[in-house]
FIZADO-713160 format. One record per atom (N, C-alpha, C): x, y, z; atom name; residue number from 1; residue in three letters. Coordinates in nm, 3 decimals, decimal comma, padded with zeros to 5 digits. Layout:
<recs>
REC       px       py       pz  at    i   aa
REC        X        Y        Z  CA  NUM  ala
...
</recs>
This chain:
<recs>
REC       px       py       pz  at    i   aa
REC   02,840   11,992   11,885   N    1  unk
REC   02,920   12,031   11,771  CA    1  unk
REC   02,910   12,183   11,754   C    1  unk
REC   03,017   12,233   11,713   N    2  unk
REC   03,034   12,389   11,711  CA    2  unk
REC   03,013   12,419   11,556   C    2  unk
REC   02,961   12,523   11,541   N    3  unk
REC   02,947   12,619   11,409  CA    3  unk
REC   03,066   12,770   11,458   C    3  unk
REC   03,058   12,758   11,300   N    4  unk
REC   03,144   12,879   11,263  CA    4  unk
REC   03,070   12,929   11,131   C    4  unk
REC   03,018   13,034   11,063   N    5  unk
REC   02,964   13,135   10,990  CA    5  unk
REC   03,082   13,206   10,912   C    5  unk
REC   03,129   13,194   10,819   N    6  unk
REC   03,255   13,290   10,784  CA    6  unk
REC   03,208   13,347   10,708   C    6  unk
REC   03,204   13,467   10,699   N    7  unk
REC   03,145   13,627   10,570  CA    7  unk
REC   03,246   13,722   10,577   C    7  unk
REC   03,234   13,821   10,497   N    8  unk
REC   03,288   13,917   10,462  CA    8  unk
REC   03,194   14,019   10,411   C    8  unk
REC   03,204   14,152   10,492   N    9  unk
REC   03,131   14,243   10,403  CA    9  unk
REC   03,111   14,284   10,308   C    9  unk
REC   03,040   14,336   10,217   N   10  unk
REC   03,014   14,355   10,088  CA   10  unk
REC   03,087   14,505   10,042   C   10  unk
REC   03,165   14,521   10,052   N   11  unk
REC   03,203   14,662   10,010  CA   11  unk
REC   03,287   14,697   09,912   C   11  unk
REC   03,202   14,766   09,777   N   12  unk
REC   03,273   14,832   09,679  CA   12  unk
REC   03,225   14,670   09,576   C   12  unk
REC   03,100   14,559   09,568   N   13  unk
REC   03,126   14,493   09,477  CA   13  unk
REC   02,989   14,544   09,413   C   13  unk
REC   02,991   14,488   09,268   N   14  unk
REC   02,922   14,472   09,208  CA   14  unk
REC   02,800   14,398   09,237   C   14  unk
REC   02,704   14,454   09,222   N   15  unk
REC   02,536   14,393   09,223  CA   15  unk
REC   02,575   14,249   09,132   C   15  unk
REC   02,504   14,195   09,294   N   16  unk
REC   02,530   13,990   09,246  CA   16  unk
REC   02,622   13,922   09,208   C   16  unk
REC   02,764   13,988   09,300   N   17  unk
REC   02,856   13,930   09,295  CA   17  unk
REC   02,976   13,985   09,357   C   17  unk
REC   02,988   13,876   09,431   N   18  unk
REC   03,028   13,884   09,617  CA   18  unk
REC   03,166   13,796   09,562   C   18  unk
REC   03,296   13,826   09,571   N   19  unk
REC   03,478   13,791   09,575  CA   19  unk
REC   03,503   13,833   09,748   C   19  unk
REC   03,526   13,706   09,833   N   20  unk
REC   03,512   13,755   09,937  CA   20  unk
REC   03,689   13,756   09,983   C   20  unk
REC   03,768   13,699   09,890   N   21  unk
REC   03,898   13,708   09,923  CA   21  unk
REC   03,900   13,687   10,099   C   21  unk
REC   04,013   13,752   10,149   N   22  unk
REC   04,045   13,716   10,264  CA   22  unk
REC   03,928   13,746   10,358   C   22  unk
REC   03,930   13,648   10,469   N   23  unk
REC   03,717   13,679   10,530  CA   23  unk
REC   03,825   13,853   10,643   C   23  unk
REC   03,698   13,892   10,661   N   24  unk
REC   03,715   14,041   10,765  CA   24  unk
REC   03,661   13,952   10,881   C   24  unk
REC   03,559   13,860   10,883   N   25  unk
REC   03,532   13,837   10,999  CA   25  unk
REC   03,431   13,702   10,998   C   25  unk
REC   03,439   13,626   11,120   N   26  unk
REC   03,383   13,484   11,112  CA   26  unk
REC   03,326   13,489   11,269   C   26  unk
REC   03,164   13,398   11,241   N   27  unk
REC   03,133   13,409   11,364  CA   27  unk
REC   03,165   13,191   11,409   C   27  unk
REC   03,169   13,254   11,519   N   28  unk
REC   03,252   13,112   11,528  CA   28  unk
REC   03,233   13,107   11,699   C   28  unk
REC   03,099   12,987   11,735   N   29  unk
REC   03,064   12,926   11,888  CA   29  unk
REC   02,999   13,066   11,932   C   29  unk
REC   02,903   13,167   11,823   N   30  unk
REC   02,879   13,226   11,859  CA   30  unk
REC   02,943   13,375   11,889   C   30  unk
REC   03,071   13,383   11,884   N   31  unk
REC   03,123   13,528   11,942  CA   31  unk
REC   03,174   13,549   11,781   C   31  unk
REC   03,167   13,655   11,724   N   32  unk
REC   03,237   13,748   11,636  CA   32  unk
REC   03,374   13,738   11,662   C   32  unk
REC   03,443   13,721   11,545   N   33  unk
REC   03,577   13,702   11,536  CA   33  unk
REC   03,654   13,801   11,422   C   33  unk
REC   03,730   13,911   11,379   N   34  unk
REC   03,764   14,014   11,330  CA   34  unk
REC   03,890   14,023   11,304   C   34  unk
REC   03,902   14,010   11,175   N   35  unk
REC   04,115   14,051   11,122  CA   35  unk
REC   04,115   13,892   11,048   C   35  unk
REC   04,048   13,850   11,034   N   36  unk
REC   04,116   13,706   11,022  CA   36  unk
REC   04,198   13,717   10,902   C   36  unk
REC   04,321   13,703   10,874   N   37  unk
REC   04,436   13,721   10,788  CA   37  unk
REC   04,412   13,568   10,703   C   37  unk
REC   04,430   13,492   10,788   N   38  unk
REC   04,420   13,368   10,726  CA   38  unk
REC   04,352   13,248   10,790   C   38  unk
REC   04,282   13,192   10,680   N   39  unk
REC   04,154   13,075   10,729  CA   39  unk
REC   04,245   12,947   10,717   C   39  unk
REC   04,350   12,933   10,699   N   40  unk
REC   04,430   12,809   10,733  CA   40  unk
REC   04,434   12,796   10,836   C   40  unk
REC   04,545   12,954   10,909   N   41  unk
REC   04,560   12,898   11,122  CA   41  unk
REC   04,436   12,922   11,126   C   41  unk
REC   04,302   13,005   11,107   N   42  unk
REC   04,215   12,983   11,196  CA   42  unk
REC   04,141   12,833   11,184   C   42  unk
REC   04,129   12,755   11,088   N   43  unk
REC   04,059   12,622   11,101  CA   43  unk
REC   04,192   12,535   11,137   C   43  unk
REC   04,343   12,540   11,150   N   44  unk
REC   04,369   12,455   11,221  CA   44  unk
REC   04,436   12,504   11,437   C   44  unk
REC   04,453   12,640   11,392   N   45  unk
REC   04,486   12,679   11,530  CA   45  unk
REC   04,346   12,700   11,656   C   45  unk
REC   04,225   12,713   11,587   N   46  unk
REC   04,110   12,762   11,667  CA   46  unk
REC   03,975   12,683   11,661   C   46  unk
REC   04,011   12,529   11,625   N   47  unk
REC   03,885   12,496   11,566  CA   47  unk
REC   03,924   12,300   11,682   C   47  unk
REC   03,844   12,243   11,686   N   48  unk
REC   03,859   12,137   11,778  CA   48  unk
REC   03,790   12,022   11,670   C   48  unk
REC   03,859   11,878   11,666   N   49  unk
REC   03,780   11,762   11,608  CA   49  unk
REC   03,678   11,784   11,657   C   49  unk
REC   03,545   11,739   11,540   N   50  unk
REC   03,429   11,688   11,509  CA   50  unk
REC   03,379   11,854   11,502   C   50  unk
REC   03,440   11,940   11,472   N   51  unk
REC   03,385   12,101   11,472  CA   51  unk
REC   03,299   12,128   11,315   C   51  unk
REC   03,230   12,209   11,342   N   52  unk
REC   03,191   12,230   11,202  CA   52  unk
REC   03,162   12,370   11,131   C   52  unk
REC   03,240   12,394   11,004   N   53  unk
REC   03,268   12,532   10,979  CA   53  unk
REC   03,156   12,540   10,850   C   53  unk
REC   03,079   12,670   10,867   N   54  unk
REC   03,004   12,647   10,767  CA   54  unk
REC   03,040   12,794   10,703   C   54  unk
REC   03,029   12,777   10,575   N   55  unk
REC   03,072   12,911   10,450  CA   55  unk
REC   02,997   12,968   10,431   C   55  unk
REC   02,903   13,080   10,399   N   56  unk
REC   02,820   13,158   10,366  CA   56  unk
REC   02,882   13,170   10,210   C   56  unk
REC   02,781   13,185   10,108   N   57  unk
REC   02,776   13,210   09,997  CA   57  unk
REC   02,900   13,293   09,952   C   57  unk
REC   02,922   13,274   09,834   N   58  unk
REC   03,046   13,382   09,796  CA   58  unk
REC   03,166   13,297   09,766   C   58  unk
REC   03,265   13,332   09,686   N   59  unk
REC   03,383   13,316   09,620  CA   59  unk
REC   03,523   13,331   09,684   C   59  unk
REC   03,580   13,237   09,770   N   60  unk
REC   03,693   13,272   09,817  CA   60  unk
REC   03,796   13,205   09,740   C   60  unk
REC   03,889   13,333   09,750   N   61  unk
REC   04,032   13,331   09,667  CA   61  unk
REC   04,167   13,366   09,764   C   61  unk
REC   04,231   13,389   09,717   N   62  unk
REC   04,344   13,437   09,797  CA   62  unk
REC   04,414   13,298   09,912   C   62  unk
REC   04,528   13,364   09,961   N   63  unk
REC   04,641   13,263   10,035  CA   63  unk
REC   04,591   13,190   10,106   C   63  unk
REC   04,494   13,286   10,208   N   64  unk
REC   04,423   13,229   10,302  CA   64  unk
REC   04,285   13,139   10,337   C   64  unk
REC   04,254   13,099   10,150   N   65  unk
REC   04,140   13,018   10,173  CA   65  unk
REC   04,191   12,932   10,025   C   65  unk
REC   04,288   12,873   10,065   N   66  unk
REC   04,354   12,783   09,962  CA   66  unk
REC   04,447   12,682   10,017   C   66  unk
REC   04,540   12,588   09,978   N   67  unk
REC   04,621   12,492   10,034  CA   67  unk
REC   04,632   12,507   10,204   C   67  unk
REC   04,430   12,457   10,221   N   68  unk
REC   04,442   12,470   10,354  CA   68  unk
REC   04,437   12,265   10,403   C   68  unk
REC   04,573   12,275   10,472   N   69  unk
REC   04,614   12,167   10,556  CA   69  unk
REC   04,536   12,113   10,691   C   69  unk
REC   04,461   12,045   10,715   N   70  unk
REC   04,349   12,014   10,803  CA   70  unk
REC   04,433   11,957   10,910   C   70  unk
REC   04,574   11,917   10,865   N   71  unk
REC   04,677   11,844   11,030  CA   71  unk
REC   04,609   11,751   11,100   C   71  unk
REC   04,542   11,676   10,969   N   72  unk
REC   04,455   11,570   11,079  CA   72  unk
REC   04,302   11,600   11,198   C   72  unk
REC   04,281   11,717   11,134   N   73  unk
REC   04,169   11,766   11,235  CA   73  unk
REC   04,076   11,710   11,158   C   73  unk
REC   03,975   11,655   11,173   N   74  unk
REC   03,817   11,546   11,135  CA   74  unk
REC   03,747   11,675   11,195   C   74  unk
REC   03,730   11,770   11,023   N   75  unk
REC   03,622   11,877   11,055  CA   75  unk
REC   03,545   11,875   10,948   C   75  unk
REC   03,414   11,935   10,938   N   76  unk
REC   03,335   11,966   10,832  CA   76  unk
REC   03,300   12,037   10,826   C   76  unk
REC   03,348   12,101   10,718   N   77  unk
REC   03,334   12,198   10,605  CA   77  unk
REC   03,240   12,183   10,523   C   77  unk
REC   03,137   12,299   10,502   N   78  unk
REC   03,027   12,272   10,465  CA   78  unk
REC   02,960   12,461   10,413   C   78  unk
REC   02,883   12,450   10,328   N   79  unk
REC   02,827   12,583   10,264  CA   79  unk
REC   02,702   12,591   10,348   C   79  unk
REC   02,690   12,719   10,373   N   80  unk
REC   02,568   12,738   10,413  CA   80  unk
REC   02,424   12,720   10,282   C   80  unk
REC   02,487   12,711   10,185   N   81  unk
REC   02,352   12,775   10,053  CA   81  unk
REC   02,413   12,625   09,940   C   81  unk
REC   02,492   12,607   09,960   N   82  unk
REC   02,538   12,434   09,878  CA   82  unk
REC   02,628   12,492   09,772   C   82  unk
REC   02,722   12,440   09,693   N   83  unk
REC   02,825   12,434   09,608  CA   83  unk
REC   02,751   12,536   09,509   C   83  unk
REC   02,690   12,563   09,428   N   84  unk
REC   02,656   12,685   09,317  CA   84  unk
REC   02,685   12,770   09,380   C   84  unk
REC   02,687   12,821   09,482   N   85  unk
REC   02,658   12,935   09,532  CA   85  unk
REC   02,793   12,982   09,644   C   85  unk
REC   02,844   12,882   09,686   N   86  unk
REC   03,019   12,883   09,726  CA   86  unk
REC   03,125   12,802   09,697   C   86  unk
REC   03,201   12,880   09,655   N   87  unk
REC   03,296   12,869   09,592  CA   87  unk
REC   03,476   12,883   09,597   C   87  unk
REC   03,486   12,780   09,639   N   88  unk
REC   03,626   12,793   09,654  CA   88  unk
REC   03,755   12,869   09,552   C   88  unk
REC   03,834   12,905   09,461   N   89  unk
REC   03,889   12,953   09,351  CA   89  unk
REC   04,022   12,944   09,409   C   89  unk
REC   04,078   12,855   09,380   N   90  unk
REC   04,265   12,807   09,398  CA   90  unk
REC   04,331   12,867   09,363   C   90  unk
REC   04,321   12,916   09,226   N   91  unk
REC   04,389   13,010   09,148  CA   91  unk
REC   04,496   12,951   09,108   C   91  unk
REC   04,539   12,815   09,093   N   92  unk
REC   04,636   12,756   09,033  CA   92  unk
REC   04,664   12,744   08,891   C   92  unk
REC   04,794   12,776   08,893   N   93  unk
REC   04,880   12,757   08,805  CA   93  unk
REC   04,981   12,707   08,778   C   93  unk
REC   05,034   12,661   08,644   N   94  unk
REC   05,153   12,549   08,668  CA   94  unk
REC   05,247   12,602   08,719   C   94  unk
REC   05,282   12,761   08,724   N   95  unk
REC   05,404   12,833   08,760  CA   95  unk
REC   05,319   12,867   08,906   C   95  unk
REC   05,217   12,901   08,931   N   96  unk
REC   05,152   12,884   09,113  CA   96  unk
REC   05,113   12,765   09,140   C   96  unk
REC   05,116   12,681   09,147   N   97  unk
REC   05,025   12,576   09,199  CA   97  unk
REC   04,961   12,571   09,305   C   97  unk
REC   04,823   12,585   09,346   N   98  unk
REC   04,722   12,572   09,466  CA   98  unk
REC   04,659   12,490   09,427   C   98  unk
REC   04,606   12,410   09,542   N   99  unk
REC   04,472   12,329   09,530  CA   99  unk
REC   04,390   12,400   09,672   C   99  unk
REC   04,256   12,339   09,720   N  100  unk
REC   04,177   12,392   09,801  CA  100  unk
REC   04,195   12,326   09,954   C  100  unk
REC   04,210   12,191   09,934   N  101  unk
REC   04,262   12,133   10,086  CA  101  unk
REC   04,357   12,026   10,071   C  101  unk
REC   04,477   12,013   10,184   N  102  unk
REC   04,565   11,902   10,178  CA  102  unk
REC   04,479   11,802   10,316   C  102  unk
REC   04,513   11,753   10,256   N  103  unk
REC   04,441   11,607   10,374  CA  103  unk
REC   04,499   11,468   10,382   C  103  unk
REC   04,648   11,466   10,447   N  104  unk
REC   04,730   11,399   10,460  CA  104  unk
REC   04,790   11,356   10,600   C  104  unk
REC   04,711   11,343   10,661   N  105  unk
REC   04,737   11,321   10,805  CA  105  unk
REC   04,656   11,223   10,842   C  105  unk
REC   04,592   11,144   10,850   N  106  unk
REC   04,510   11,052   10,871  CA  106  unk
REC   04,387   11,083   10,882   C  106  unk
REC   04,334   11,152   10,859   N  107  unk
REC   04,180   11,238   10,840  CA  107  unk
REC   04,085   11,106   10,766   C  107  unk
REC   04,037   11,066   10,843   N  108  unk
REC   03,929   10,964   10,840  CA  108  unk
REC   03,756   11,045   10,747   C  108  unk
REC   03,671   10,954   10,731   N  109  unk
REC   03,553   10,985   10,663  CA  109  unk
REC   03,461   11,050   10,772   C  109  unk
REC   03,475   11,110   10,923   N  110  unk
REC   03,400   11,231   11,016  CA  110  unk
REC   03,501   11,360   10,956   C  110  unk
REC   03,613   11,297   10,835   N  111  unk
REC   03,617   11,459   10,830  CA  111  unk
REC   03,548   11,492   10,699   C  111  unk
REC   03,456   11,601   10,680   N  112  unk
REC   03,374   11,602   10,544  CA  112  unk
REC   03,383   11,768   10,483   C  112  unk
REC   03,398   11,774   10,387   N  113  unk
REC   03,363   11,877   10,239  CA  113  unk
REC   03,272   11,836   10,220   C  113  unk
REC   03,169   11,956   10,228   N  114  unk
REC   03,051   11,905   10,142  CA  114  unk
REC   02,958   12,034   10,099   C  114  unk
REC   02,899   12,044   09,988   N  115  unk
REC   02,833   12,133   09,907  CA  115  unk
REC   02,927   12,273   09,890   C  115  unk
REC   03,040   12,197   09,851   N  116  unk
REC   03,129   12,363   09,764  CA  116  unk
REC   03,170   12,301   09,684   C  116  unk
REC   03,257   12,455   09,544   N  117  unk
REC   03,231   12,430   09,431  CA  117  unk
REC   03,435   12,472   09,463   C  117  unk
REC   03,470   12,385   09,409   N  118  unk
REC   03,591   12,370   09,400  CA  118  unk
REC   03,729   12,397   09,231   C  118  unk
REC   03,714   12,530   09,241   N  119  unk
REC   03,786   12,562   09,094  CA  119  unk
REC   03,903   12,594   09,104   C  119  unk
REC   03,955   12,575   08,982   N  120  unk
REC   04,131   12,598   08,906  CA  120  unk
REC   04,213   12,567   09,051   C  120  unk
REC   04,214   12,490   09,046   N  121  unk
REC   04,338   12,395   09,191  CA  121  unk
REC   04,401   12,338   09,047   C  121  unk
REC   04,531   12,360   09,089   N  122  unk
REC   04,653   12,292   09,015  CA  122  unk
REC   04,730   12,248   09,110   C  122  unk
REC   04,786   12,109   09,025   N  123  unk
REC   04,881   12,061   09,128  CA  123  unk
REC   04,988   11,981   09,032   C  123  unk
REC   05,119   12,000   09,028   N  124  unk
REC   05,246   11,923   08,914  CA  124  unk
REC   05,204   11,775   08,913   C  124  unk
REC   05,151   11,743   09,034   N  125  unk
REC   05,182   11,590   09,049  CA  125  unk
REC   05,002   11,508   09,078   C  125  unk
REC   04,964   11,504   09,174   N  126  unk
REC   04,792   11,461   09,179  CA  126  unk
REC   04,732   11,582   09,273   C  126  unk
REC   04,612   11,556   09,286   N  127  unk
REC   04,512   11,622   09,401  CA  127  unk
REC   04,467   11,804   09,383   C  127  unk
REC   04,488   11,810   09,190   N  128  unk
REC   04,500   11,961   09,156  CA  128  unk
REC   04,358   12,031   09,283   C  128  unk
REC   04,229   12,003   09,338   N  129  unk
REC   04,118   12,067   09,406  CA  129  unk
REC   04,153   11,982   09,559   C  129  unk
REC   04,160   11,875   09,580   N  130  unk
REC   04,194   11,816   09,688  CA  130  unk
REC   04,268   11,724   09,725   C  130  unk
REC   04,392   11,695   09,791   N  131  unk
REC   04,486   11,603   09,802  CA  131  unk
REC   04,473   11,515   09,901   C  131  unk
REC   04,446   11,395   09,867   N  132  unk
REC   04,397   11,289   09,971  CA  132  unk
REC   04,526   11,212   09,983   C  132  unk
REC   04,616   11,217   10,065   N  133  unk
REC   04,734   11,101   10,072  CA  133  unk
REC   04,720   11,004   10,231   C  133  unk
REC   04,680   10,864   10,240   N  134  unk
REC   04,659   10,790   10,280  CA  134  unk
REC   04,506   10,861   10,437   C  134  unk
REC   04,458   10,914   10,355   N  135  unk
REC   04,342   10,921   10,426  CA  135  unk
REC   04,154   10,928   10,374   C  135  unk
REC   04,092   10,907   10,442   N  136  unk
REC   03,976   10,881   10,346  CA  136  unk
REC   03,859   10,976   10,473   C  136  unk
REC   03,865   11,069   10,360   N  137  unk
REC   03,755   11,146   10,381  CA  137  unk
REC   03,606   11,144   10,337   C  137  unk
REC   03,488   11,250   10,367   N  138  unk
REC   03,365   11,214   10,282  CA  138  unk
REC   03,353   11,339   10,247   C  138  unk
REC   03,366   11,335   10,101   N  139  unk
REC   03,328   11,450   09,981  CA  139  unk
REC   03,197   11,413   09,927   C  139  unk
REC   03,065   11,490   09,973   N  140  unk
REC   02,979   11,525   09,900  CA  140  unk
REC   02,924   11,616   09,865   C  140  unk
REC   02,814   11,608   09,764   N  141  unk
REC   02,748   11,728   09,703  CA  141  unk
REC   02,886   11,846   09,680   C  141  unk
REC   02,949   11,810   09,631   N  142  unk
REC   03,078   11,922   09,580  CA  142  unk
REC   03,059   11,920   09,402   C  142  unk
REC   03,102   12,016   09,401   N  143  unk
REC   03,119   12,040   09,215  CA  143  unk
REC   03,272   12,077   09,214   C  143  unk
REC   03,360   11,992   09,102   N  144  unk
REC   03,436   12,021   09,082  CA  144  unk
REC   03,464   12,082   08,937   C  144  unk
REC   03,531   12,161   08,934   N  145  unk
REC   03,560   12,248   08,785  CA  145  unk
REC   03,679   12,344   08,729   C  145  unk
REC   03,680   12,302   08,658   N  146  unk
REC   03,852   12,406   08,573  CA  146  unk
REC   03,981   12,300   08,688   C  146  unk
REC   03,989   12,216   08,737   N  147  unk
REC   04,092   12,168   08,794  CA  147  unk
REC   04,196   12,097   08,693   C  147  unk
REC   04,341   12,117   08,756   N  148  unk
REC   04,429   11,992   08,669  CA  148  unk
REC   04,521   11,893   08,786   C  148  unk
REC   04,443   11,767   08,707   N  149  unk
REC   04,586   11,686   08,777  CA  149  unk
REC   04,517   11,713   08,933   C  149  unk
</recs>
């Protein structure tokens, strides 16, 4: 099984408190990876079933670490430090609506979320933090919070 490390440098934040918005760079099977624009294609264009991506601490926001679509890939997603300490942020609104993952492809229970903290995902209709449509995943040790719907 493969690891992936995703961080972002610390530059220009405030003492004890890390907004990592879009990652600068992810280590991933070992080699350094740099520019990453968006963590959607990279976990579904660069990542293989049964892979496993782990988060380093910190607060991701923005396009690219939000209504991310798994296309049926059975991966786990997982914090390096457990849910207090990473943090997903959707930033949804009824006039934006985001949630944190779509998972609508047949994504069985080898694909897993587990120990992140999953906030303000909105969604008009169900799945405001995670949208499960005819698949069954394993969500543990997650905190969910500020979500609607």
């Amino acid at each position: 099984m493969k690891e992936a490390n995703m961080a972002e440098e610390q530059e220009g934040q405030a003492a004890g408190t890390e907004e990592l918005g879009l990652l600068d760079s992810i280590i991933y099977n070992g080699q350094m990876v740099r520019d990453i624009d968006d963590l959607v294609a990279y976990l579904v264009e660069n990542t293989s079933p049964g892979d496993t991506v782990v988060l380093t601490p910190g607060t991701y926001t923005g396009d690219g670490n939000r209504d991310i679509d798994l296309d049926g890939k059975n991966l786990v997603i997982s914090s390096e430090s457990g849910a207090e300490s990473t943090i997903i942020d959707c930033g949804g609104t009824e006039s934006e609506p985001h949630g944190a993952f779509i998972l609508q492809h047949d994504e069985d229970q080898s694909c897993v979320l587990e120990g992140l903290t999953i906030s303000h995902g909105y969604c008009g209709y169900d799945g405001g933090a995670v949208l499960c449509v005819n698949t069954t995943p394993t969500i543990r040790h997650c905190i969910f919070t500020e979500n609607t719907r």
